[in-house]
C-alpha positions as CSV (number, residue, x, y, z in Angstrom):
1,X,-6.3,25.4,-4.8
2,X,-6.3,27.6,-1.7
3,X,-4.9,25.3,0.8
4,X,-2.6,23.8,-2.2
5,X,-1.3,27.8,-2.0
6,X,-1.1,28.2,1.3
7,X,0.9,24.7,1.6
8,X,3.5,26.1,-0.9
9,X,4.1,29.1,1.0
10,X,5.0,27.2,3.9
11,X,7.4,24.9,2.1
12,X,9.0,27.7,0.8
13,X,9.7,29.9,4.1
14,X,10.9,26.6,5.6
15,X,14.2,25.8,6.4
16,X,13.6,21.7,7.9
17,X,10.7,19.9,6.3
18,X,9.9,16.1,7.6
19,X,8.0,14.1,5.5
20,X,6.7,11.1,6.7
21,X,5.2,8.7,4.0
22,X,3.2,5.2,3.3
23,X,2.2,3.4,0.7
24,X,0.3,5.9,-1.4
25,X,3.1,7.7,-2.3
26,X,4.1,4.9,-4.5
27,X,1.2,3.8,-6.0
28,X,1.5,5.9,-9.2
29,X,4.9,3.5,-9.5
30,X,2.8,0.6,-10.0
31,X,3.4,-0.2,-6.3
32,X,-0.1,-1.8,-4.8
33,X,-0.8,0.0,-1.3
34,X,-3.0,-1.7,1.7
35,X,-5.6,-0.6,2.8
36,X,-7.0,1.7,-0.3
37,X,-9.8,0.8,-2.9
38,X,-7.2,-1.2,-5.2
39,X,-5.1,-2.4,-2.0
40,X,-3.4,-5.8,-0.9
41,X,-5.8,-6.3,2.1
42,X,-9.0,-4.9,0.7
43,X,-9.2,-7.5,-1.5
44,X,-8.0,-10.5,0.7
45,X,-8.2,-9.6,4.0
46,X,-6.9,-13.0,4.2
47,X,-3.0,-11.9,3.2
48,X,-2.6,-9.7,6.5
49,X,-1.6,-13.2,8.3
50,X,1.4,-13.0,6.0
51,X,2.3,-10.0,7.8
52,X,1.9,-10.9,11.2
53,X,4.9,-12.4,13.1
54,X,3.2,-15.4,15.0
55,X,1.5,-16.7,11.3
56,X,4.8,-16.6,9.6
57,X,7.0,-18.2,12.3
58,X,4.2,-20.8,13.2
59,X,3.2,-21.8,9.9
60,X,5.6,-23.0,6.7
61,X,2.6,-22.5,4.1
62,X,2.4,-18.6,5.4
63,X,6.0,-18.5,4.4
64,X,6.1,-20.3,1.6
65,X,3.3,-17.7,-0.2
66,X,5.2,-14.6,1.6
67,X,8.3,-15.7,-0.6
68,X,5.8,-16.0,-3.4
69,X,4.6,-12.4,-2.8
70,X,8.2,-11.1,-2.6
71,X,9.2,-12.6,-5.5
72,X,7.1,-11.4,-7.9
73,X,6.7,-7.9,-5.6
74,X,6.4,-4.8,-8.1
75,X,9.8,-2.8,-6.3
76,X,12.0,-4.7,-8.4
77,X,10.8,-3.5,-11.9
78,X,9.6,-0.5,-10.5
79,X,10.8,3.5,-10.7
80,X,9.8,6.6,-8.9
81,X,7.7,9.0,-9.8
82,X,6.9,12.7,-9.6
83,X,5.7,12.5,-6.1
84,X,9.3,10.7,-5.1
85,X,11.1,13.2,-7.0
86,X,9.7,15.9,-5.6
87,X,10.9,15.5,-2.4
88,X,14.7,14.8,-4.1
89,X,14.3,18.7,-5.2
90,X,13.8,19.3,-1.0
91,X,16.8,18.0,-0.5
92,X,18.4,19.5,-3.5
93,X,16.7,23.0,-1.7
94,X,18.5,22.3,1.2
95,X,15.1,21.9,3.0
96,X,14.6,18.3,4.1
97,X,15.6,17.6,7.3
98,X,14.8,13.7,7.0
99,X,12.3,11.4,5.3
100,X,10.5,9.0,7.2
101,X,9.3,6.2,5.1
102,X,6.7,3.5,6.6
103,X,7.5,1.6,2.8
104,X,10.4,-0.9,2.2
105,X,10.2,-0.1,-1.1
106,X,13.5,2.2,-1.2
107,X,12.1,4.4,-3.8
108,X,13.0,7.2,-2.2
109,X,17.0,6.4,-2.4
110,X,16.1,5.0,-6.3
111,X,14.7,8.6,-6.7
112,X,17.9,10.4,-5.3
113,X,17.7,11.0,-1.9
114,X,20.5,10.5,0.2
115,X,20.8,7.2,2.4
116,X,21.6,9.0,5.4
117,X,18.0,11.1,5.4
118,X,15.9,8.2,4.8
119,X,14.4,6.5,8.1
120,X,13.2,3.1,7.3
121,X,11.2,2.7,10.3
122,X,9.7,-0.6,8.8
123,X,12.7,-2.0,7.5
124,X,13.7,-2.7,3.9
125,X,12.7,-5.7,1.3
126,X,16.2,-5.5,0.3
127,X,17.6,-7.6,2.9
128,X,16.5,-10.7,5.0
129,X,17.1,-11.4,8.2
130,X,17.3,-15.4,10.1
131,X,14.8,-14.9,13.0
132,X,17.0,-17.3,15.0
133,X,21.2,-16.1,15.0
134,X,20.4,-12.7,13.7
135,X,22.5,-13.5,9.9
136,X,21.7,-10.8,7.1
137,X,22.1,-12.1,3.5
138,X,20.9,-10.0,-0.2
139,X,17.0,-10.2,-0.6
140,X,18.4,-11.3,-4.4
141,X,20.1,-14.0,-2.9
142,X,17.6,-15.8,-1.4
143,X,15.3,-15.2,-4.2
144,X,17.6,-17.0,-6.2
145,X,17.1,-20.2,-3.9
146,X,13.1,-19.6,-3.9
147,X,13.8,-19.6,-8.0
148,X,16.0,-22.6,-8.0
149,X,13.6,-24.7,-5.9
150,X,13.5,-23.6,-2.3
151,X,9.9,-23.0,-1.2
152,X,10.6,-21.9,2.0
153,X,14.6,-21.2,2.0
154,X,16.3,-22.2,5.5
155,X,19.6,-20.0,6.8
156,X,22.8,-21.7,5.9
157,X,24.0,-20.7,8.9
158,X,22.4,-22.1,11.2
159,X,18.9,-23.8,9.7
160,X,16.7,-20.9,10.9
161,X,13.4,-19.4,10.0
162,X,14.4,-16.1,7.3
163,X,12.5,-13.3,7.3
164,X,12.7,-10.0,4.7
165,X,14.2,-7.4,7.1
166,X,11.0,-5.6,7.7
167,X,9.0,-4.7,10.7
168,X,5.7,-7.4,10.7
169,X,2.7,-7.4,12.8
170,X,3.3,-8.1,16.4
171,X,6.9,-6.9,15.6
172,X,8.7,-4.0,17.3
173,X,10.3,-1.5,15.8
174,X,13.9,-1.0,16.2
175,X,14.7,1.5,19.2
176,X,17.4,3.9,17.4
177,X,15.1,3.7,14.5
178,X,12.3,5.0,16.4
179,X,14.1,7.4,18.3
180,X,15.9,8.9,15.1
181,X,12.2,9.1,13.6
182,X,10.5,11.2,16.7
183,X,14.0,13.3,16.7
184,X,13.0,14.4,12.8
185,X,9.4,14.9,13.6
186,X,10.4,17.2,16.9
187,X,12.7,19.3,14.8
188,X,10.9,20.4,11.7
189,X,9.2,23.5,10.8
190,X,6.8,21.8,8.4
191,X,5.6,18.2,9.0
192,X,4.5,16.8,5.7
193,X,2.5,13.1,6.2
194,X,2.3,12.1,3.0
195,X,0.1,8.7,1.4
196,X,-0.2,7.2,4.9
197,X,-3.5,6.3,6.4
198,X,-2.0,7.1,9.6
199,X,-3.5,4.3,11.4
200,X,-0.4,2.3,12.3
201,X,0.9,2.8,15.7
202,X,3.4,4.3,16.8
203,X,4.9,5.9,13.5
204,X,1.5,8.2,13.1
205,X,1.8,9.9,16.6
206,X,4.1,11.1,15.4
207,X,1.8,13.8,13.7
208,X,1.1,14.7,17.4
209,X,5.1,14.9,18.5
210,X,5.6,17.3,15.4
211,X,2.6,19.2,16.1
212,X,3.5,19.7,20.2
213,X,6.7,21.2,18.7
214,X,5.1,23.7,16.4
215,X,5.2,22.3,13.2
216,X,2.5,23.2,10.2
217,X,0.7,19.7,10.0
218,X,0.1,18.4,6.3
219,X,-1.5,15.7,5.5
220,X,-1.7,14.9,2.1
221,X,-3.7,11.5,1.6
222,X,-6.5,10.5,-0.9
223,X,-8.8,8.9,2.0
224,X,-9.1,10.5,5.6
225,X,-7.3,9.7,8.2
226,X,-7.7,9.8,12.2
227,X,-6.0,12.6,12.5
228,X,-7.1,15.2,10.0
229,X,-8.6,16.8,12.3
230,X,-5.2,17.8,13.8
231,X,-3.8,19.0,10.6
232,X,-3.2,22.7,9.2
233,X,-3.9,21.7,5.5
234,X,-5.4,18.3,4.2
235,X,-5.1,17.7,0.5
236,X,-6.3,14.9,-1.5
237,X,-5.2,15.3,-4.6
238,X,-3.3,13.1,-6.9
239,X,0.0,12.4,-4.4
240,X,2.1,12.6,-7.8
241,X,0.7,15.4,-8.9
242,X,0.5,17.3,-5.9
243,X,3.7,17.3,-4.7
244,X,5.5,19.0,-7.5
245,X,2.9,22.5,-7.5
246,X,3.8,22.7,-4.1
247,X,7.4,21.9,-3.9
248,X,9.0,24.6,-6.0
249,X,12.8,25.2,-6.0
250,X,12.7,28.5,-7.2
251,X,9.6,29.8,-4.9
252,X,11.7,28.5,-2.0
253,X,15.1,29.8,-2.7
254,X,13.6,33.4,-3.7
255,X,11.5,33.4,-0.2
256,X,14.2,32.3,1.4
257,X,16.6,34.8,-0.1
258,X,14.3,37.6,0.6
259,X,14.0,37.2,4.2
């Protein structure tokens, strides 16, 4: 409960948090992660080919079970939780300088938090994308052709591959996205990594940009990461239950007040 303390106190002299977080902050929404115990690819290695750019444009049966995965994936039914609506009542503070979310999920907007703070830097499951001219329909609309029939839906503009609008394996990530990411991390006072293994490149150096600026270095994660090592707290509690003892509205605007 020390470090949980000591965590707090920080949050609540700060003036620009960035929190950067993966899958585990959504778990507790019913929302499988990857690589934990109960993950996606721990119990089929097998479904990372899915994920990986050159399997889904090479092969139609890799496509035809990502649409399969999409359509029955758990962000449509579900909400956030404490650990998401914790980090509303940062912005609410006035604290939260910008989330940076490694999830598609948009939890964090379903939550409360403003569009315009949230940096998708691998892309959202609410859109889709045609790999060949570029078109961007509704997710819900071509969900409705994979319903209707459509094991493997086309674009109707020009017959090419679609693609949810998310960053893949073997994919880059989009420059300005990228760039708006390492700007948050450079510019915070407190760098909060939150339910991330920290293990996908280059969104976790991004510990080390924060860290080369002065931030305090919190990694809150139930399994270790490469870079705890590097951080000023590590906590491994519950994410969900966590992240409302040490994000306190009225501890932050009395310290703030006071100094």
């Amino acid at each position: 409960m020390e470090a949980e303390r000591q965590v707090a106190a920080w949050l609540a002299e700060a003036t620009k948090v960035t929190v950067l977080t993966g899958a585990g902050i959504s778990t507790d929404s019913g929302i499988p992660d990857f690589r934990g115990p109960n993950g996606l690819w721990t119990a089929d290695p097998g479904a990372q080919r899915l994920f990986t750019l050159r399997d889904y444009l090479t092969d139609s049966q890799v496509r035809i079970a990502a649409w399969k995965i999409r359509q029955a994936h758990a962000a449509w039914t579900a909400r956030p939780n404490p650990g998401h609506e914790a980090i509303v009542e940062l912005e609410n503070n006035g604290q939260l300088r910008a989330i940076i979310t490694q999830n598609i999920d948009g939890m964090h907007q379903l939550a409360g938090n403003s569009e315009d703070l949230v940096i998708e830097v691998h892309g959202s499951l609410y859109e889709v994308e045609c790999m060949s001219c570029g078109a961007l329909t509704a997710m819900s609309d071509t969900l409705e052709r994979v319903t209707a029939g459509e094991a493997d839906p086309a674009c109707l503009r020009c017959g090419g591959i679609l693609k949810a609008r998310t960053v893949s394996f073997g994919q880059p990530l989009e420059p300005a996205v990228l760039q708006a990411a390492q700007a948050a991390a450079q510019d915070c006072q407190v760098f909060l990594a939150i339910g991330t293994s920290l293990t996908v490149q280059p969104v976790a150096s991004l510990v080390d940009r924060a860290a080369q600026h002065g931030a305090k270095i919190v990694i809150i994660n139930a399994e270790p990461t490469p870079y705890d090592q590097k951080a000023d707290a590590r906590l491994s509690s519950p994410i969900s239950e966590v992240l409302p003892r040490i994000i306190s509205s009225g501890e932050a605007t009395d310290a703030r007040s006071a100094s």
